[in-house]
C-alpha positions in Angstrom: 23.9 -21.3 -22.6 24.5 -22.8 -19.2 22.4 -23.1 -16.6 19.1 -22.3 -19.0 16.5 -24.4 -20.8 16.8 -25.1 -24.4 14.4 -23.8 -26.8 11.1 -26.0 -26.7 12.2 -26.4 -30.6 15.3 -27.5 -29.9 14.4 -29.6 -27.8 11.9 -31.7 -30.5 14.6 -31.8 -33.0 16.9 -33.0 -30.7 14.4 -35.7 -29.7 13.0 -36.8 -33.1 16.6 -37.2 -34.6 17.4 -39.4 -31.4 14.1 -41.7 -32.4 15.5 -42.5 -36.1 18.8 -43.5 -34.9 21.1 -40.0 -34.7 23.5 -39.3 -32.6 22.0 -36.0 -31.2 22.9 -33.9 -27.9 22.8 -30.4 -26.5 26.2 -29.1 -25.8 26.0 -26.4 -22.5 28.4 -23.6 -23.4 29.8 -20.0 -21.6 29.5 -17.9 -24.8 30.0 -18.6 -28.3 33.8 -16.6 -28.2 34.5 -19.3 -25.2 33.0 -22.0 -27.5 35.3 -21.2 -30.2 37.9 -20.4 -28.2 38.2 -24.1 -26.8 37.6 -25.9 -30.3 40.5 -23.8 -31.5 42.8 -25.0 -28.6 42.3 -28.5 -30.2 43.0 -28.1 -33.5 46.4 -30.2 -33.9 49.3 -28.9 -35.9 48.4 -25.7 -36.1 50.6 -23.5 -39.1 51.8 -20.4 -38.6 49.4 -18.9 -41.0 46.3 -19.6 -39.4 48.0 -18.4 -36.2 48.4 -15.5 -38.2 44.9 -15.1 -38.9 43.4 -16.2 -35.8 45.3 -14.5 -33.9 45.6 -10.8 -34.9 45.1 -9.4 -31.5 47.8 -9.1 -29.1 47.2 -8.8 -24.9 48.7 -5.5 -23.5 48.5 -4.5 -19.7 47.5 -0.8 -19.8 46.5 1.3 -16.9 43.7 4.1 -17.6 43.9 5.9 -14.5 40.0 6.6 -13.5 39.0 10.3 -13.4 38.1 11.2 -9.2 34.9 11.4 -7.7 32.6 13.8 -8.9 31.5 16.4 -6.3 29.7 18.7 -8.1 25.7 18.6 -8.5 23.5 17.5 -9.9 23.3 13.7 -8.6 22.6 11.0 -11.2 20.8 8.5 -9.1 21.4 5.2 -10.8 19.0 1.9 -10.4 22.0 -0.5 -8.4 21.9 -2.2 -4.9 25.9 -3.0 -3.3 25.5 -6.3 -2.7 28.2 -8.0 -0.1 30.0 -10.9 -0.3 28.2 -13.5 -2.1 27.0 -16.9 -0.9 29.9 -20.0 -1.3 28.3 -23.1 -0.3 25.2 -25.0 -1.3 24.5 -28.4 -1.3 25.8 -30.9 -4.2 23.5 -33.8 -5.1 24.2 -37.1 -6.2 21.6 -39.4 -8.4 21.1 -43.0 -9.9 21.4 -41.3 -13.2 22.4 -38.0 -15.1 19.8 -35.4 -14.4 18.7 -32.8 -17.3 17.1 -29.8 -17.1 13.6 -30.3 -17.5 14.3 -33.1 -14.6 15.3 -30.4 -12.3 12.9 -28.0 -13.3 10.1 -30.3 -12.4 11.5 -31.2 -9.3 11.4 -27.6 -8.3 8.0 -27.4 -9.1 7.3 -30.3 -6.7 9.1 -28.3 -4.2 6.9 -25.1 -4.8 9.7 -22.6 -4.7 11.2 -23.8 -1.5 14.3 -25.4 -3.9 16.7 -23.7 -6.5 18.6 -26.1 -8.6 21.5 -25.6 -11.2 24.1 -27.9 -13.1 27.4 -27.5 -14.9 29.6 -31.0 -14.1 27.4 -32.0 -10.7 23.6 -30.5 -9.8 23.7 -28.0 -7.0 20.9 -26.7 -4.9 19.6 -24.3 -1.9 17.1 -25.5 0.1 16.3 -27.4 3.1 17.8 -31.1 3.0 14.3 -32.6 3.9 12.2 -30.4 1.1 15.3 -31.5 -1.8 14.9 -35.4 -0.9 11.4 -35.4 -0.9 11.3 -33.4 -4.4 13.5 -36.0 -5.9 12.6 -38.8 -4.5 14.5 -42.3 -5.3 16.4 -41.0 -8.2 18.6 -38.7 -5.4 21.1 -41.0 -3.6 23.4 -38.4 -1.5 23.1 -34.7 -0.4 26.4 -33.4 0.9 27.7 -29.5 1.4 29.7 -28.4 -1.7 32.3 -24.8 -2.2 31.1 -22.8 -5.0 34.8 -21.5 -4.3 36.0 -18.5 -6.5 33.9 -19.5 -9.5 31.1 -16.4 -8.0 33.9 -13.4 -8.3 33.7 -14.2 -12.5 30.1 -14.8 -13.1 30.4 -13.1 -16.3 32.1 -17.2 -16.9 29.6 -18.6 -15.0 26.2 -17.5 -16.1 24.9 -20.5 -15.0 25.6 -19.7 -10.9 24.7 -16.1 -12.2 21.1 -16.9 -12.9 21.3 -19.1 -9.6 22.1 -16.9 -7.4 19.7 -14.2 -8.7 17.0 -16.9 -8.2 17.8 -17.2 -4.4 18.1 -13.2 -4.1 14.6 -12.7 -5.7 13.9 -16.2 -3.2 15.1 -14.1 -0.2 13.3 -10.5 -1.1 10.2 -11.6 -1.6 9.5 -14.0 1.5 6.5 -12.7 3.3 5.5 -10.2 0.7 2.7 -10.1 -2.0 4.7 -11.2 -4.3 5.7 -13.6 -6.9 8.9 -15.0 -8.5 9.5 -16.2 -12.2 12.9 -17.3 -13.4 13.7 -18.4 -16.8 16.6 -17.8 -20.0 16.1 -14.3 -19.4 16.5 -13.9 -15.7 14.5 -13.3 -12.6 11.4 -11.3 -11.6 9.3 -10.1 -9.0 5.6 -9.4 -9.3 3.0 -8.1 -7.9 0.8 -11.1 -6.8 -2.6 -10.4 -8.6 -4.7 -12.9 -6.4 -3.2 -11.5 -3.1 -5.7 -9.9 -0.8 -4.9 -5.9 -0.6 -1.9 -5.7 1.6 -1.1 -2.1 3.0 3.0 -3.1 2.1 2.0 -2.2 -1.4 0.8 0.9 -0.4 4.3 2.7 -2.0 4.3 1.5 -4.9 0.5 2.4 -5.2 1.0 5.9 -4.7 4.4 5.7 -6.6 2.3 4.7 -9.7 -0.6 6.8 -8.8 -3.4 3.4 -9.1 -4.0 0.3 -9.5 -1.1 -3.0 -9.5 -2.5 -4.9 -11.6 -5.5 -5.6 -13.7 -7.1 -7.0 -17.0 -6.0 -5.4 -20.2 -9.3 -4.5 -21.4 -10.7 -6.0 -24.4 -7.8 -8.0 -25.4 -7.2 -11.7 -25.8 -4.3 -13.2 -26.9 -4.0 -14.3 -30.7 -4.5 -17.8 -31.7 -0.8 -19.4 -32.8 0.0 -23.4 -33.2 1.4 -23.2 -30.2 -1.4 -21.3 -28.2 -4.6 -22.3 -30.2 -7.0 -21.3 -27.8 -7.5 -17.0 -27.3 -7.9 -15.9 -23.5 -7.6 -12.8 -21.9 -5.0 -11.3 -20.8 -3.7 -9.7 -17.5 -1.3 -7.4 -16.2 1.1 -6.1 -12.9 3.8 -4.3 -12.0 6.8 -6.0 -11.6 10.8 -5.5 -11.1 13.8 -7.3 -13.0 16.8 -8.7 -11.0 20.0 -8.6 -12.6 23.5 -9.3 -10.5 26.3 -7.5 -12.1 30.0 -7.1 -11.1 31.7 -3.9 -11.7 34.9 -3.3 -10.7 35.3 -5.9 -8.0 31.8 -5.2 -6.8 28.9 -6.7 -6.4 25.3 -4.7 -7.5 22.0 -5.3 -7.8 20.3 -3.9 -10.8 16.6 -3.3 -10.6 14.4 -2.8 -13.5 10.6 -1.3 -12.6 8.3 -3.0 -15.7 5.2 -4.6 -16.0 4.3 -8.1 -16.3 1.9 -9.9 -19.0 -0.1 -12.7 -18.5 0.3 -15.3 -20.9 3.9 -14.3 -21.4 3.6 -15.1 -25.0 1.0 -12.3 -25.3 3.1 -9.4 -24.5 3.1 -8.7 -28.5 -0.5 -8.0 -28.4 0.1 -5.8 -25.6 2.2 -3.7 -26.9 0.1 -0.6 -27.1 -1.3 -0.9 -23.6 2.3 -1.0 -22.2 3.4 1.8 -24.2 0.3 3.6 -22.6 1.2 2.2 -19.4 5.3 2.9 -19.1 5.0 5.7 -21.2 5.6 8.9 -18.6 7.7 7.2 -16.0 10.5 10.1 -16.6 12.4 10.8 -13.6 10.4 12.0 -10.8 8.4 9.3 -11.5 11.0 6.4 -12.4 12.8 7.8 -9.3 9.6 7.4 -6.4 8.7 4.4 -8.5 12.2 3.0 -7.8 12.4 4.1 -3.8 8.9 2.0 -3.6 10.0 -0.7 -4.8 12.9 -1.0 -2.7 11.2 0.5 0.3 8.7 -3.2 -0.5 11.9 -5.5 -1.1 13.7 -4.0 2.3 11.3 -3.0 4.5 12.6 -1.6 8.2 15.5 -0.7 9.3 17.8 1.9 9.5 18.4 4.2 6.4 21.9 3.6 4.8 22.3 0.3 6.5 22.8 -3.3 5.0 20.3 -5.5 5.5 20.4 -9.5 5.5 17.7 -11.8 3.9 17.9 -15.1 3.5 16.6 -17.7 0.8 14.5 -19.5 3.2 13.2 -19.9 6.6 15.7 -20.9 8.8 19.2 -20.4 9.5 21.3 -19.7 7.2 24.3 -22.8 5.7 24.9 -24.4 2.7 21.5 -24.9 1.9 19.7 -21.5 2.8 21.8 -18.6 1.4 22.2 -15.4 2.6 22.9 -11.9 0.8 23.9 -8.4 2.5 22.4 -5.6 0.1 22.1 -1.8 1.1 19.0 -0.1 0.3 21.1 3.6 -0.8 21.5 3.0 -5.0 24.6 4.0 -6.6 24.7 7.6 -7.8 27.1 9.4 -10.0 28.4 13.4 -9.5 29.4 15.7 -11.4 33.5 16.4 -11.8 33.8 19.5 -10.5 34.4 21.0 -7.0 
C-alpha cells in the first residue's frame, strides 16, 4: 500500500532475487480494486464478452434522502473530533537519486521526530528546512514549497497523505506532553511516556482509569521466535489510536483508548493481561476515559471551541502544519421529538 513499509519478508525476497539476477520490484498501489482496475484499462482489444463479464455493474445516481436530526434522548456520544480544513502545503524534496522507504524512514530517525516524510511520484515532508537538510544530508539537492492540492478531500485514494497527515496531528497533540508517538502500516499512536517523571497533566486519565499508566506485566517475558531469539520482559501503557476519517464532506478524528505493549511483537503473550486490563471499560468508564484523554491532547481553553496545534515549534507554512480540531465529540439522538 502506499505510503507504508513493506513486510521485512518481502523485503528479503525482493532482495535475494535481485542478487541472482531477477528482475524484482515493489509496486506502491491504492487498493487491490484500484490495482485491478488500472491493469484492466490496459488490456487491448477488449471483446464484448469479457466486457460482459467484467463489467456486470452499472453506475446509477440515486438520492437516499437522510432521515433528520434526532432530538429525542438518550445521547449516543461517539469517539470523533471535527477536524477543519486540512493542511495543503509541505515541502517537496529533490535528491541525487530515488529515495525508498527505509531511506526516509532513517532519515526521520536522524531528525528525532522533528521531520515527517511521505512519497507517491516526489518525497514530501513537514518540518523545519534546516532540521530536513541536515537529516539528509548530501543525497538532498533542493527543498522547495509544494500544493498537496485537492488530493486531501479523497484520502480514502490517497492513504499514503492519510497516514501523513495523521503523523503530523499526533506530531502536533503531543508537543509538550508526556507522551510518545509511534507510526507505522497500521497507523498512529499516542502513549503514555513510561520513563517520564510524574506529570500532574496525567492526572485525568489517572483517575479516569482509577491507577497506574503504565507498568511491567508481571511475570511475563516474551517468547523466543527466529526473529526475537532472546526472551525479555515486557511492559505496558495506556495509549490512544489516531485515525482521520471523512464522512460526508467532513473531516473527524477518531480516537481509540487502548493499551500499548512493549516489544510490540509480544502483545500475543499478553493477551490475558489485556483482557484483564480492557475488560470493564463499559460506558461510564470508556466515556471519562475518553474526556481524559482529550482533556490531555487539548488542554485549556474554552469548552466548545476549536483549538489550533501545530506540528512543530514555530509558525506555521509549508513546513509546520497546522490543524483546527474541537474538543465536543460527535454524538448521535434519538428520532423523535
Amino acid at each position: 500500500m502506499k505510503g507504508r513499509r513493506p513486510f521485512k519478508a518481502v523485503e528479503n525476497l525482493i532482495a535475494k532475487a535481485k542478487a541472482k539476477g531477477v528482475k524484482a520490484e515493489v509496486v506502491e498501489i491504492e487498493t487491490f480494486d484500484s490495482l485491478m482496475s488500472r491493469v484492466w484499462r490496459q488490456l487491448p482489444n477488449r471483446s464484448a464478452e469479457l466486457i460482459a463479464a467484467v463489467s456486470k455493474g452499472a453506475m446509477t445516481t440515486v438520492s437516499l434522502p437522510l432521515p433528520p436530526a434526532g432530538k429525542a434522548a438518550p445521547i449516543l456520544r461517539l469517539n470523533g473530533l471535527p477536524v477543519g480544513d486540512l493542511p495543503r502545503a509541505c515541502f517537496e524534496l529533490r535528491f541525487k537519486a530515488d529515495q525508498e522507504w527505509a531511506a526516509l524512514r532513517e532519515a526521520e530517525g536522524r531528525a528525532k521526530g522533528a521531520m515527517i516524510c511521505t512519497k507517491e511520484s516526489s518525497v514530501w515532508a513537514w518540518g523545519h528546512e534546516a532540521t530536513i537538510r541536515s537529516a539528509f544530508g548530501a543525497e538532498l539537492t533542493d527543498v522547495q514549497p509544494s500544493a498537496l492540492g485537492d488530493r486531501v478531500d479523497d484520502l480514502a485514494s490517497n492513504l499514503y497523505l492519510k497516514g501523513f497527515l495523521e503523523q503530523a496531528m499526533g506530531n502536533a497533540l503531543r508537543r509538550g506532553q508526556p507522551l510518545l508517538l509511534r507510526s507505522d502500516r497500521s497507523g498512529s499512536t499516542l502513549i503514555v511516556d513510561r520513563h517520564a517523571a510524574q506529570n500532574s497533566a496525567l492526572d485525568g486519565l489517572r483517575t479516569a482509569i482509577g491507577g497506574p499508566l503504565y507498568g511491567q506485566v508481571g511475570g511475563l517475558k516474551t517468547t523466543p521466535t527466529p526473529d526475537h531469539p532472546t526472551s525479555e520482559p515486557v511492559y505496558w501503557a495506556e495509549c490512544v489510536h489516531l485515525d482521520l476519517q471523512q464522512i460526508e464532506g467532513s473531516n473527524w478524528l477518531l480516537l481509540s483508548p487502548d493499551v500499548w505493549i512493549w516489544p510490540k511483537w509480544a502483545r500475543r503473550d499478553a493477551t490475558d493481561f489485556l483482557d484483564r486490563r480492557c475488560g470493564g471499560r463499559f460506558n461510564p468508564k470508556a466515556d471519562k476515559l475518553l474526556s481524559a484523554w482529550i482533556a490531555l491532547l487539548l488542554p485549556g481553553g474554552r469548552r466548545g471551541a476549536d483549538h489550533s496545534v501545530t506540528a512543530f515549534d514555530g509558525v506555521a507554512g509549508p513546513g509546520n502544519p497546522t490543524f483546527a480540531l474541537n474538543e465536543r465529540t460527535a454524538f448521535s439522538r434519538r428520532p423523535g421529538a
